[in-house]
PDB file as gemmi writes it, atoms N, CA and C in Angstrom:
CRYST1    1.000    1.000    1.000  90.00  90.00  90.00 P 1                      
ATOM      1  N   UNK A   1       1.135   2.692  -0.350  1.00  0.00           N  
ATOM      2  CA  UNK A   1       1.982   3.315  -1.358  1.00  0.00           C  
ATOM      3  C   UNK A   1       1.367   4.646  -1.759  1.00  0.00           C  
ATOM      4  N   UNK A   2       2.373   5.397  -2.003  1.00  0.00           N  
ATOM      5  CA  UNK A   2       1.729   7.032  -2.247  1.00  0.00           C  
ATOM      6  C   UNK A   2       1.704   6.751  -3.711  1.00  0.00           C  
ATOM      7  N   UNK A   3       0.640   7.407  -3.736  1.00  0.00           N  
ATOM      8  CA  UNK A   3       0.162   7.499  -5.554  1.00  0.00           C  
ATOM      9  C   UNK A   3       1.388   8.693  -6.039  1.00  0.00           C  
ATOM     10  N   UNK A   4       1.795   8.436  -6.600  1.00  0.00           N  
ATOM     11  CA  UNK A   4       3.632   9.340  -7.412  1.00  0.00           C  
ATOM     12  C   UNK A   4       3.074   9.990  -8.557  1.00  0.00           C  
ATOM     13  N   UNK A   5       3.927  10.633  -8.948  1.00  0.00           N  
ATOM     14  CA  UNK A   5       3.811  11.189 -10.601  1.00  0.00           C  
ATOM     15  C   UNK A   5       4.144   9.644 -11.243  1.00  0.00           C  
ATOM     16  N   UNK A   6       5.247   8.741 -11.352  1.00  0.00           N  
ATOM     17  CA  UNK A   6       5.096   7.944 -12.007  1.00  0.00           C  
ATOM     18  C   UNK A   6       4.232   6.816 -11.971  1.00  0.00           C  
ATOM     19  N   UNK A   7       3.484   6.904 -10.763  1.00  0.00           N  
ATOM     20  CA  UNK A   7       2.606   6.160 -10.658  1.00  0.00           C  
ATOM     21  C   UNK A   7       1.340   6.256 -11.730  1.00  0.00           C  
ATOM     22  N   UNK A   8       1.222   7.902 -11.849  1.00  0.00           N  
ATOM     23  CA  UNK A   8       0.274   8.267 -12.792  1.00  0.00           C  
ATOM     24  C   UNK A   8       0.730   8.575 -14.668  1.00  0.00           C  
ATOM     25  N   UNK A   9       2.141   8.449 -14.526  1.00  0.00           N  
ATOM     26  CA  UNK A   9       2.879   7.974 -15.776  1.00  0.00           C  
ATOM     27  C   UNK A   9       2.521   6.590 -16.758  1.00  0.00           C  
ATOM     28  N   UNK A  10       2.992   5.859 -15.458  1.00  0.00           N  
ATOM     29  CA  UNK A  10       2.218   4.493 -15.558  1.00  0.00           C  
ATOM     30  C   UNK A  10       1.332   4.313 -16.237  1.00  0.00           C  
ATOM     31  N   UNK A  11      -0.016   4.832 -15.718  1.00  0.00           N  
ATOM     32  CA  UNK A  11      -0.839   4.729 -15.787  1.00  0.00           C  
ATOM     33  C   UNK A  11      -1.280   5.624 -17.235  1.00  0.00           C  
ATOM     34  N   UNK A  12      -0.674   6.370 -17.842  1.00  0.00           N  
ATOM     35  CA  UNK A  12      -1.058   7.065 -18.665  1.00  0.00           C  
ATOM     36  C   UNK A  12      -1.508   8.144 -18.278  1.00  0.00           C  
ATOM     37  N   UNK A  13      -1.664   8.910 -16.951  1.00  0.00           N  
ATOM     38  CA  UNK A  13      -3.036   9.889 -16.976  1.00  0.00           C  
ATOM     39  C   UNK A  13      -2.015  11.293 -16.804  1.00  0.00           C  
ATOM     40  N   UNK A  14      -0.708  11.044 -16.876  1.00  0.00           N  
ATOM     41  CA  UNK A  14      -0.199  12.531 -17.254  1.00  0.00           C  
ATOM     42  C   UNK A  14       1.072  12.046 -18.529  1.00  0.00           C  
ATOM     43  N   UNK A  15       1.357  13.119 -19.477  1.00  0.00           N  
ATOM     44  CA  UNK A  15       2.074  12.659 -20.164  1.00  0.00           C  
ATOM     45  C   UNK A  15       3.502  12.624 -19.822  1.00  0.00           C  
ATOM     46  N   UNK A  16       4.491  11.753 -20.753  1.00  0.00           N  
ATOM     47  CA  UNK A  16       5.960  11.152 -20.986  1.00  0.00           C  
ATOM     48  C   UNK A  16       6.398  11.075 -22.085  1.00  0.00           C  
ATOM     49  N   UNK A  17       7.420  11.244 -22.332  1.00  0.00           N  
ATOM     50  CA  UNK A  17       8.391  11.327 -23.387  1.00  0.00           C  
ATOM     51  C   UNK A  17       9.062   9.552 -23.455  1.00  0.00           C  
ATOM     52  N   UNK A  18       7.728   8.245 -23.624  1.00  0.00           N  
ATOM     53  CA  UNK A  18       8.232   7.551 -23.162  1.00  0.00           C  
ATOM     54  C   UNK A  18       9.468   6.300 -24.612  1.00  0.00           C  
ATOM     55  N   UNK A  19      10.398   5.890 -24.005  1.00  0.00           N  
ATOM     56  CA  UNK A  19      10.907   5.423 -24.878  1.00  0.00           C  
ATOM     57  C   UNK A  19      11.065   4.162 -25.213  1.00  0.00           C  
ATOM     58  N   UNK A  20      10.829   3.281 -24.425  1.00  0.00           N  
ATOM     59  CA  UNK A  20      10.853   1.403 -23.949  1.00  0.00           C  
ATOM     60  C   UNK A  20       9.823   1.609 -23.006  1.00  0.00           C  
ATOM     61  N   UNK A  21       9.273   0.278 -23.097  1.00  0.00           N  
ATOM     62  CA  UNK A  21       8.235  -0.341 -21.858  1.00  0.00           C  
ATOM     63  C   UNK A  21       8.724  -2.000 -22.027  1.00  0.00           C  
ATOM     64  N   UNK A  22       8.390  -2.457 -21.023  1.00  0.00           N  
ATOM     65  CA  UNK A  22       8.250  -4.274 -21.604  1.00  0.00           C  
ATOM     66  C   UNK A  22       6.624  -4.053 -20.360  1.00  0.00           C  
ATOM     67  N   UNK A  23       6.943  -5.245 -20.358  1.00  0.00           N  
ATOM     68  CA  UNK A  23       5.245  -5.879 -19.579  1.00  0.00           C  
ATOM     69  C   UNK A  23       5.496  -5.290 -17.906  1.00  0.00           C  
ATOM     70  N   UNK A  24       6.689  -5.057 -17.778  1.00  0.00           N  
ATOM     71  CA  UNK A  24       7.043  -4.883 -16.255  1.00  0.00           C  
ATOM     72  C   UNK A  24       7.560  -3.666 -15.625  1.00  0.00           C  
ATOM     73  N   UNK A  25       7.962  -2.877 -17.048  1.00  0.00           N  
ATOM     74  CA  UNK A  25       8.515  -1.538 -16.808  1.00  0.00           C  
ATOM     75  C   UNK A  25       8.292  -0.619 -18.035  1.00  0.00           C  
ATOM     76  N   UNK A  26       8.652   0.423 -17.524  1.00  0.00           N  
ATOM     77  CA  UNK A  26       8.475   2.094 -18.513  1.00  0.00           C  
ATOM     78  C   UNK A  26       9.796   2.841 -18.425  1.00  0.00           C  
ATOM     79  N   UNK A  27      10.245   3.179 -19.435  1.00  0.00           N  
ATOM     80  CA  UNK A  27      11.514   4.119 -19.655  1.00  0.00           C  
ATOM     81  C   UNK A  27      10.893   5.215 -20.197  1.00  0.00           C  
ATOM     82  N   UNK A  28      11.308   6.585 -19.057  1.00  0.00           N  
ATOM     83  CA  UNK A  28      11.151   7.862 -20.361  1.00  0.00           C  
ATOM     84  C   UNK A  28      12.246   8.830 -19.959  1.00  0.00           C  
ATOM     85  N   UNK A  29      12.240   9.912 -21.022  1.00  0.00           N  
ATOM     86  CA  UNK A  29      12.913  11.029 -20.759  1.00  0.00           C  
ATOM     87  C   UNK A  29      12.883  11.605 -19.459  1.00  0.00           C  
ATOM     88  N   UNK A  30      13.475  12.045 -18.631  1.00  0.00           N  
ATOM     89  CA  UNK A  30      13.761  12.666 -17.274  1.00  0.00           C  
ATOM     90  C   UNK A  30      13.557  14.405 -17.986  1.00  0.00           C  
ATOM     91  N   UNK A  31      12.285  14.973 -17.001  1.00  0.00           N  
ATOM     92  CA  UNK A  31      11.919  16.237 -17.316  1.00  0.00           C  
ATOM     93  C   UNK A  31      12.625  17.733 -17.227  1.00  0.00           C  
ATOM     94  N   UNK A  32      14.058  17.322 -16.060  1.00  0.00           N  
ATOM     95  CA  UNK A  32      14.607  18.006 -16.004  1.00  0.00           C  
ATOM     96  C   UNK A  32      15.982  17.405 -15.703  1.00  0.00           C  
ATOM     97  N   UNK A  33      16.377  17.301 -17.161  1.00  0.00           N  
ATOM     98  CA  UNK A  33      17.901  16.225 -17.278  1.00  0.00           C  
ATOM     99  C   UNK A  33      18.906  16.770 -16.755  1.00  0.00           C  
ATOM    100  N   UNK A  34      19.561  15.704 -16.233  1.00  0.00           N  
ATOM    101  CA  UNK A  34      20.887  16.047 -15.629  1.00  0.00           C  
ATOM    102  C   UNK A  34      22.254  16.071 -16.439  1.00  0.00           C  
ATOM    103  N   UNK A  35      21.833  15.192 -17.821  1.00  0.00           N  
ATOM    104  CA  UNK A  35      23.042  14.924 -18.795  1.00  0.00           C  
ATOM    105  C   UNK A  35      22.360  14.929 -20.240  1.00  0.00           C  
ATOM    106  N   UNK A  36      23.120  14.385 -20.867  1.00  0.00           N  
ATOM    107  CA  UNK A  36      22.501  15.436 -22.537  1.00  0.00           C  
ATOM    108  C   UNK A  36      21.624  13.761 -22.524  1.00  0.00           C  
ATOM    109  N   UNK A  37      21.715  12.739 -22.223  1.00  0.00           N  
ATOM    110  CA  UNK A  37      20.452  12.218 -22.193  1.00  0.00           C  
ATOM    111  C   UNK A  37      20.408  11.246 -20.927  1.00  0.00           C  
ATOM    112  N   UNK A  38      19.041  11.738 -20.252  1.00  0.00           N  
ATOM    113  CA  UNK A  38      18.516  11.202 -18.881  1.00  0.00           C  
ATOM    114  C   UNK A  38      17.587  10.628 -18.893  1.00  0.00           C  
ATOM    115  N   UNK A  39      17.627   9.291 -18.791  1.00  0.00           N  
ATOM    116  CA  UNK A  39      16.110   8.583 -19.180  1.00  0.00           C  
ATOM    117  C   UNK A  39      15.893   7.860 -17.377  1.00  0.00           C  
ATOM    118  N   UNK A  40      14.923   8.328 -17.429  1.00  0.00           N  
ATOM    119  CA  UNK A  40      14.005   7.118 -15.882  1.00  0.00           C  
ATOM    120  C   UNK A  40      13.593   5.845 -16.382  1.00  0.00           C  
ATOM    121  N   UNK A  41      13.841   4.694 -15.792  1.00  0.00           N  
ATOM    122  CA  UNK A  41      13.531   2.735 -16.061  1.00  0.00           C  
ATOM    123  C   UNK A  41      12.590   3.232 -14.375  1.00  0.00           C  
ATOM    124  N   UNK A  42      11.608   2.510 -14.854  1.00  0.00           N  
ATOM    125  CA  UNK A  42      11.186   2.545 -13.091  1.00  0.00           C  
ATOM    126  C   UNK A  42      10.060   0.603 -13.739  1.00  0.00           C  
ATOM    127  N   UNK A  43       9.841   0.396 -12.315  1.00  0.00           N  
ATOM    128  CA  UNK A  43       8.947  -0.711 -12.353  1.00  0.00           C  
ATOM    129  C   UNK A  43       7.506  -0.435 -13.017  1.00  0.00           C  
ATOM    130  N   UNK A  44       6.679  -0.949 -12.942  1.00  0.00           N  
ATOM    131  CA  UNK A  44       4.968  -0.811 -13.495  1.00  0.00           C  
ATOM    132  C   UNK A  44       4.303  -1.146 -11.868  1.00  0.00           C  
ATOM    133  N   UNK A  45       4.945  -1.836 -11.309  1.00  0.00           N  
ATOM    134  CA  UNK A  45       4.090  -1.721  -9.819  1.00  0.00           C  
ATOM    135  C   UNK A  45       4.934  -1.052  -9.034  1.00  0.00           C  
ATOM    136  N   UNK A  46       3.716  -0.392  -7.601  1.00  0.00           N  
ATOM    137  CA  UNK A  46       3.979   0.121  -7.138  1.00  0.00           C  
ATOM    138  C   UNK A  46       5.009  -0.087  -5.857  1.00  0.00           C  
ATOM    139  N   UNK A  47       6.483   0.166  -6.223  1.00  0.00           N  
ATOM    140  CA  UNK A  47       7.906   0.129  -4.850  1.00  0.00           C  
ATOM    141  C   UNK A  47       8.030   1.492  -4.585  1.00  0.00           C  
ATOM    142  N   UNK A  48       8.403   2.175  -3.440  1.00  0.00           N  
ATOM    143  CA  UNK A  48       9.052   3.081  -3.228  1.00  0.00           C  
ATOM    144  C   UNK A  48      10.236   2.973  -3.051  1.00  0.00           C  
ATOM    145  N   UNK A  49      11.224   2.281  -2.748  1.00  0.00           N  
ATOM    146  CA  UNK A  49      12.616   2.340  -2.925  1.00  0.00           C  
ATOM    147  C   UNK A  49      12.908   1.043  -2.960  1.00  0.00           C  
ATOM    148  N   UNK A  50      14.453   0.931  -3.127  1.00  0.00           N  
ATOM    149  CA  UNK A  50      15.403  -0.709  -3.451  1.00  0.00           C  
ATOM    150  C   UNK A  50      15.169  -1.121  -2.182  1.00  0.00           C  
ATOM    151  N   UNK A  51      15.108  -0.498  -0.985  1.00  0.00           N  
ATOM    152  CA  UNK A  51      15.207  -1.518   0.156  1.00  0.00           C  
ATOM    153  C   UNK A  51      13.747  -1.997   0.083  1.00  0.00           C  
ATOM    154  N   UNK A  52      12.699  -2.082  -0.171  1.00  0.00           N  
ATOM    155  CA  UNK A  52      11.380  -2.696  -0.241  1.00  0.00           C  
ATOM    156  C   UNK A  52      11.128  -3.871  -1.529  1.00  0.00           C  
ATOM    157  N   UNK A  53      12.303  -4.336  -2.242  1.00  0.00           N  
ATOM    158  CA  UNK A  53      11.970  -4.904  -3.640  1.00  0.00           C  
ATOM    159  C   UNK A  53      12.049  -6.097  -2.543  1.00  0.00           C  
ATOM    160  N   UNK A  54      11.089  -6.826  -3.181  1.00  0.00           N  
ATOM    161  CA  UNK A  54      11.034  -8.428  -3.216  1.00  0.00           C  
ATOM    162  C   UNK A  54      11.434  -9.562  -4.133  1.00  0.00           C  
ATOM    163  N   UNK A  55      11.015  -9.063  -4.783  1.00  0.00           N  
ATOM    164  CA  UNK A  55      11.521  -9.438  -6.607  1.00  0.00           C  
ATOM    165  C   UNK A  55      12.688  -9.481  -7.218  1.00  0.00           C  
ATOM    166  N   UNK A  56      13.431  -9.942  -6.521  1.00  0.00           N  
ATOM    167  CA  UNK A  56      15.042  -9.805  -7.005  1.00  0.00           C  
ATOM    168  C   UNK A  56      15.255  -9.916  -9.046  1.00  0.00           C  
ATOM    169  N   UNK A  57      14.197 -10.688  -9.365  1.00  0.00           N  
ATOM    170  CA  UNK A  57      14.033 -10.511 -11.169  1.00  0.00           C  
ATOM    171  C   UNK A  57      13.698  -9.422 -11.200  1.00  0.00           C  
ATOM    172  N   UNK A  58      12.574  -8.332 -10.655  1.00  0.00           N  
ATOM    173  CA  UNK A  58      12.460  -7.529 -11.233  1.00  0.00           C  
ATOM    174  C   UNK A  58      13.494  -6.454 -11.256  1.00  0.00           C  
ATOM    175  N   UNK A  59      14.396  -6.399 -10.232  1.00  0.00           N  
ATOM    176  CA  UNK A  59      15.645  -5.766 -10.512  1.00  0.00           C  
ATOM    177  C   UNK A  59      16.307  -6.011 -11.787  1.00  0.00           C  
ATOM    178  N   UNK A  60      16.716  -7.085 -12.319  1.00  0.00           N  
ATOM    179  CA  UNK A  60      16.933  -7.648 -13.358  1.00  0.00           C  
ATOM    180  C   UNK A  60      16.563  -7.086 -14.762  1.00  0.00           C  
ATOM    181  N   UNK A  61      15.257  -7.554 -14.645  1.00  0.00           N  
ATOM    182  CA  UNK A  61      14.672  -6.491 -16.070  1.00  0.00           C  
ATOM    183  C   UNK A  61      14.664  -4.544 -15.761  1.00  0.00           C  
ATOM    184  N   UNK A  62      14.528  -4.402 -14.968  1.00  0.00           N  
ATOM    185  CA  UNK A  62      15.087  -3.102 -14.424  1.00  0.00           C  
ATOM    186  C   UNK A  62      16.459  -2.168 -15.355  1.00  0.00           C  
ATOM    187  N   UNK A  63      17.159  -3.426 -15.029  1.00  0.00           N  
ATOM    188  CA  UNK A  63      18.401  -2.802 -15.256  1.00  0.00           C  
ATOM    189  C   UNK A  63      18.744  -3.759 -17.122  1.00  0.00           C  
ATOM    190  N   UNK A  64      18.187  -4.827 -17.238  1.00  0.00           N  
ATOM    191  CA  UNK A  64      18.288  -5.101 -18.888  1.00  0.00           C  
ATOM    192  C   UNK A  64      17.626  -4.303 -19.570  1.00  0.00           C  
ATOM    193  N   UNK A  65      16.461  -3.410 -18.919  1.00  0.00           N  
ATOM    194  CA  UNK A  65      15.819  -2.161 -19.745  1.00  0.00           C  
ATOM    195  C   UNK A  65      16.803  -0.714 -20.033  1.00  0.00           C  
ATOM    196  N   UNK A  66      17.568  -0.346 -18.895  1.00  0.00           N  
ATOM    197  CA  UNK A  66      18.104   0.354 -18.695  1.00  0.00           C  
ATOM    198  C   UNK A  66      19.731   0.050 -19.969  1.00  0.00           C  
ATOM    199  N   UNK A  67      19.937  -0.882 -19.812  1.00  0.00           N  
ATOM    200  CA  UNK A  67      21.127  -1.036 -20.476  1.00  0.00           C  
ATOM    201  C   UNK A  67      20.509  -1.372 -22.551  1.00  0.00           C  
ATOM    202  N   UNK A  68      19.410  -2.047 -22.779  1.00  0.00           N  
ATOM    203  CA  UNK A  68      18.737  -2.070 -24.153  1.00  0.00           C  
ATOM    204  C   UNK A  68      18.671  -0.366 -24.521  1.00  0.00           C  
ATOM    205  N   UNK A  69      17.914   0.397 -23.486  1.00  0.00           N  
ATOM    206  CA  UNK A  69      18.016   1.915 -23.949  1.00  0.00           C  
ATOM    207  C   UNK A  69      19.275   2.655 -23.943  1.00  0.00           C  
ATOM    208  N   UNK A  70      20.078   2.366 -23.261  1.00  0.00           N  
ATOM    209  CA  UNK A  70      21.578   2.622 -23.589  1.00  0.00           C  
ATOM    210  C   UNK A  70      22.532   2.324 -25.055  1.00  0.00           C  
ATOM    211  N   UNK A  71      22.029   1.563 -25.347  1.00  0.00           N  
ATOM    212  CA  UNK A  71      22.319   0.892 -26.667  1.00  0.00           C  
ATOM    213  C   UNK A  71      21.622   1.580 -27.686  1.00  0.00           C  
ATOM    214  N   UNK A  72      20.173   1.481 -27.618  1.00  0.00           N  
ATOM    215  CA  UNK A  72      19.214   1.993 -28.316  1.00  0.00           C  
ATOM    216  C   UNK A  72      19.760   3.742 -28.827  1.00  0.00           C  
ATOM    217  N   UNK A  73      20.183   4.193 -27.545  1.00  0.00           N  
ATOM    218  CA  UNK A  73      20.170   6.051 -27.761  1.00  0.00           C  
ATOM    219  C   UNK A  73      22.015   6.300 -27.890  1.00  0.00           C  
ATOM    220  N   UNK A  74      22.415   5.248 -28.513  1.00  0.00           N  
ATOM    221  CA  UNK A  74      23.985   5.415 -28.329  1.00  0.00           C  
ATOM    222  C   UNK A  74      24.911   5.403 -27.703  1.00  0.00           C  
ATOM    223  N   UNK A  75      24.352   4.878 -26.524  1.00  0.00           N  
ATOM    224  CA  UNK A  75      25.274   5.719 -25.348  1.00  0.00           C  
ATOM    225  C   UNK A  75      26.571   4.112 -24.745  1.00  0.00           C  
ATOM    226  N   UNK A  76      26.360   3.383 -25.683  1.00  0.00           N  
ATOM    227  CA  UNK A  76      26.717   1.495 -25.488  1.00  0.00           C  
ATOM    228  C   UNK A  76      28.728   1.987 -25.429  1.00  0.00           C  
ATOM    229  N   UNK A  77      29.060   2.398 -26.847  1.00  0.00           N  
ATOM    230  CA  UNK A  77      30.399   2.110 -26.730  1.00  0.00           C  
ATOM    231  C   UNK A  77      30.991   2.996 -26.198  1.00  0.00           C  
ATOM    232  N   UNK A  78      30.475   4.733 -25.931  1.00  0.00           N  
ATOM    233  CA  UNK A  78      31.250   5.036 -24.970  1.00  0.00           C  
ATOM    234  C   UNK A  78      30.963   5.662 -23.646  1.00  0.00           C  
ATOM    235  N   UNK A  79      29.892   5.022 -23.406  1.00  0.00           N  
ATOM    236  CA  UNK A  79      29.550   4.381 -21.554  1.00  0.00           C  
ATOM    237  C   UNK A  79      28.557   5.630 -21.330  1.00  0.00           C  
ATOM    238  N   UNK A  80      27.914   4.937 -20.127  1.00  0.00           N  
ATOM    239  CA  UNK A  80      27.010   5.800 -19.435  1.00  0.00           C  
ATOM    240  C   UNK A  80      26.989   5.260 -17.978  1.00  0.00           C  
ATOM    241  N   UNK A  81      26.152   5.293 -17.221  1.00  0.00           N  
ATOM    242  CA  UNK A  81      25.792   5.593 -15.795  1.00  0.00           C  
ATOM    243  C   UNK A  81      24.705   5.435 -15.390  1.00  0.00           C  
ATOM    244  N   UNK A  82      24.120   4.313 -14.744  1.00  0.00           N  
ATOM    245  CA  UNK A  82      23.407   4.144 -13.951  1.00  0.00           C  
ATOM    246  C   UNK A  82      23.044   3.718 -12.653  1.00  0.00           C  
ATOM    247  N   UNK A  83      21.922   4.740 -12.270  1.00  0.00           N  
ATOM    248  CA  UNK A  83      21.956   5.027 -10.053  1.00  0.00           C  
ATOM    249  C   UNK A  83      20.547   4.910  -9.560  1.00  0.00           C  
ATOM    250  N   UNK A  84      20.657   4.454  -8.435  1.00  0.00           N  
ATOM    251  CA  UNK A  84      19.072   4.457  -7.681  1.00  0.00           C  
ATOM    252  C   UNK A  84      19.261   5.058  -6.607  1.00  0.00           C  
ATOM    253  N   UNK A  85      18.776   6.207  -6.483  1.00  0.00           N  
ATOM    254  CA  UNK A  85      18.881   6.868  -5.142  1.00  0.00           C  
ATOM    255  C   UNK A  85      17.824   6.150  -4.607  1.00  0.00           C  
ATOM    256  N   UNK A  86      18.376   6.629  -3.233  1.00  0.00           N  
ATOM    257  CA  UNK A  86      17.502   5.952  -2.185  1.00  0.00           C  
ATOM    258  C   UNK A  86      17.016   6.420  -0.579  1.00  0.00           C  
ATOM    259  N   UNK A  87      15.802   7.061  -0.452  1.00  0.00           N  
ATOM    260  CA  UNK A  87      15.834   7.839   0.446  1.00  0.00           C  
ATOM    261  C   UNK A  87      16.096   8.627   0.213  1.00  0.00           C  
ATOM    262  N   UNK A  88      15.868   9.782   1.404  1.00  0.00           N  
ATOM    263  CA  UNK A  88      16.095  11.202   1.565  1.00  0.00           C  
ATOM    264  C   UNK A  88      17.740  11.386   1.229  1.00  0.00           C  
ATOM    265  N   UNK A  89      18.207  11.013   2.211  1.00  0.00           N  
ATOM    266  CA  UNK A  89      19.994  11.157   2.084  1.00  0.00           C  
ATOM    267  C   UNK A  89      20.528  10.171   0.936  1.00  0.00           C  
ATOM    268  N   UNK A  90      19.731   9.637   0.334  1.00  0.00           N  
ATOM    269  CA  UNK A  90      20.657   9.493  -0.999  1.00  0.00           C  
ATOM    270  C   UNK A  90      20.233  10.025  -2.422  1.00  0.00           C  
ATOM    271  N   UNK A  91      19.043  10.985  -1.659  1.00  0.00           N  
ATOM    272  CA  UNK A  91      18.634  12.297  -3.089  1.00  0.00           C  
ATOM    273  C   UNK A  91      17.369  11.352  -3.848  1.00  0.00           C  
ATOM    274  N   UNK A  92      16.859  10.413  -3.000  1.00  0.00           N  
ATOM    275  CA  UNK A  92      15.762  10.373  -4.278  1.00  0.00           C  
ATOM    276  C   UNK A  92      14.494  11.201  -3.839  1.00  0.00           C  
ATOM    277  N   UNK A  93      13.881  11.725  -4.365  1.00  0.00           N  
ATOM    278  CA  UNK A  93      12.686  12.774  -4.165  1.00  0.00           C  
ATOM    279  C   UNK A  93      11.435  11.893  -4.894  1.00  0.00           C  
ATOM    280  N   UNK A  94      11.389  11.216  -5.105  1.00  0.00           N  
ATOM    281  CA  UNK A  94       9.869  10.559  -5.632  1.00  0.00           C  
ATOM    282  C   UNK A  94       9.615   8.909  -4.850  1.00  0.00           C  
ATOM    283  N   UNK A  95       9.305   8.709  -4.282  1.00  0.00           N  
ATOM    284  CA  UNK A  95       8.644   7.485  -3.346  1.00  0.00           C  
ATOM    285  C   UNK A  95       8.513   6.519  -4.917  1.00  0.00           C  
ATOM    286  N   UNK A  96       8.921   6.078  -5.636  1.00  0.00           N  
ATOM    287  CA  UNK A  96       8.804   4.961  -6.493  1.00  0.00           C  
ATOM    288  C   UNK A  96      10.020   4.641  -7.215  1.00  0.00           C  
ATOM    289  N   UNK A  97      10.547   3.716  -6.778  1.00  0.00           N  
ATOM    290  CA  UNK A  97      11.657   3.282  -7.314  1.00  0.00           C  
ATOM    291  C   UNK A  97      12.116   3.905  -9.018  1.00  0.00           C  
ATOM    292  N   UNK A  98      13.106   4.080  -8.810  1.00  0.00           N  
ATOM    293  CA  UNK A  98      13.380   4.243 -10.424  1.00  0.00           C  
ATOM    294  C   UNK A  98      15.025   4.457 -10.439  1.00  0.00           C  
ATOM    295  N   UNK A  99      15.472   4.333 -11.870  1.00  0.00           N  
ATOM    296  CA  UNK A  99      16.760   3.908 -12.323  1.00  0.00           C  
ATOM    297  C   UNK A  99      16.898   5.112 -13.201  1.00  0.00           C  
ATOM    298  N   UNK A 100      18.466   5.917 -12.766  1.00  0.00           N  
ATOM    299  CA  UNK A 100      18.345   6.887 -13.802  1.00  0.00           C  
ATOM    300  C   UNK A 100      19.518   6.299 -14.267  1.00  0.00           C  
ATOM    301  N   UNK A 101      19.520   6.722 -16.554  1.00  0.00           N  
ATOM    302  CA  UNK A 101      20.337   6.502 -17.198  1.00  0.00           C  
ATOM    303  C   UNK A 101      20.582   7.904 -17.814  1.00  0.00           C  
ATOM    304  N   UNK A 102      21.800   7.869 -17.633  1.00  0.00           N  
ATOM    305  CA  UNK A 102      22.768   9.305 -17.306  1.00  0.00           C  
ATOM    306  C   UNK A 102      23.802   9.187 -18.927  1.00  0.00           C  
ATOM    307  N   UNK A 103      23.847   9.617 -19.697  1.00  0.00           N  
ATOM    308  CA  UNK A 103      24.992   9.498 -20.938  1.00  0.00           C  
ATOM    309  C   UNK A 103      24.932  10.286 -21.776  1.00  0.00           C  
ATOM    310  N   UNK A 104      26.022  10.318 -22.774  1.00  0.00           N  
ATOM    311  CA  UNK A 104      25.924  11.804 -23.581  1.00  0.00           C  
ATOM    312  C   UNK A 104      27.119  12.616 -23.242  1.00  0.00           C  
ATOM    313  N   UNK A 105      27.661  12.480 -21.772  1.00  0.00           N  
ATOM    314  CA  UNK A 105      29.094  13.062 -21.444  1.00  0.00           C  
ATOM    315  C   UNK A 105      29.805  12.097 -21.120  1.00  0.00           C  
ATOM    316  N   UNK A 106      31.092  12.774 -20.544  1.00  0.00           N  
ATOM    317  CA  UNK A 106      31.868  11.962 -19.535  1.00  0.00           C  
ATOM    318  C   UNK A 106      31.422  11.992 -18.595  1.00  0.00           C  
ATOM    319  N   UNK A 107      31.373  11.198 -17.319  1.00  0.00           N  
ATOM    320  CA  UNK A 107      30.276  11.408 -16.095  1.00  0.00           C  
ATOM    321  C   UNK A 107      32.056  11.733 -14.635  1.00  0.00           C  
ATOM    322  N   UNK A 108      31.795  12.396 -13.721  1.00  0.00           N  
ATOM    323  CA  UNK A 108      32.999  12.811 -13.078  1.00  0.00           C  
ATOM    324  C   UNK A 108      32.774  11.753 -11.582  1.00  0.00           C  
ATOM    325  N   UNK A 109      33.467  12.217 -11.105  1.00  0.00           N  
ATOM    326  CA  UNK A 109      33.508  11.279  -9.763  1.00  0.00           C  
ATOM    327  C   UNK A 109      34.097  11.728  -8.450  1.00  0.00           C  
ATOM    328  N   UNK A 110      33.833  11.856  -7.172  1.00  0.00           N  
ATOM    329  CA  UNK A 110      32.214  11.162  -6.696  1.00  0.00           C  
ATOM    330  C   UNK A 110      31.554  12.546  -7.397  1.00  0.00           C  
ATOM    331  N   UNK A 111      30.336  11.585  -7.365  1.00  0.00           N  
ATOM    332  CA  UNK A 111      28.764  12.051  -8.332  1.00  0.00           C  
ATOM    333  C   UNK A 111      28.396  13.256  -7.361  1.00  0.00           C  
ATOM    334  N   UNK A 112      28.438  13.107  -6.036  1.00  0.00           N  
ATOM    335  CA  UNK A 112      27.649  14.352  -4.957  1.00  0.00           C  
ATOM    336  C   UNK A 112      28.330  14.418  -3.733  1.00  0.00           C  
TER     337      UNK A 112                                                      
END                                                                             
């Protein structure tokens, strides 16, 4: 596994704007947002993408983190958006899994 920026998020040794953690994951602000609020859910161990999870729970809390901070930052009654790119051709640029939560607008369709 390539040591990531969120790997070192994780870990504390660069800073985050972070907003939720549980025992298994970290939510923070996305550094260069795509919507008026962009938060990253990623795991605490090290995956590089959805096709490598083993853990079908940890998907689970993944995405119950993702949807508690949705709630948390307002975004519950009138909706938001959440995506896991994957790979090169599906735009993810960081080798560690992560979940972006997209809300704050209307979101349009298709995304790219």
């Amino acid at each position: 596994m390539i040591d990531t920026i969120f790997a070192k998020i994780v870990r504390r040794e660069i800073p985050a704007d972070i907003v939720a953690e549980t025992p298994r994951a970290l939510a923070f602000r996305d550094i260069a947002p795509q919507a008026p609020v962009h938060i990253l859910v990623i795991p605490k161990v090290a995956v590089a993408t959805l096709d490598e999870v083993s853990d079908v729970t940890l998907l689970g809390e993944l995405l119950q983190l993702a949807r508690d901070v949705a709630r948390a930052e307002g975004l519950a009654a009138t909706g938001y958006r959440v995506v896991i790119n994957t790979r090169d051709d599906g735009g993810q640029t960081v080798p560690h899994l992560h979940l972006h939560l997209l809300g704050g607008r209307a979101m349009t369709w298709p995304p790219g």
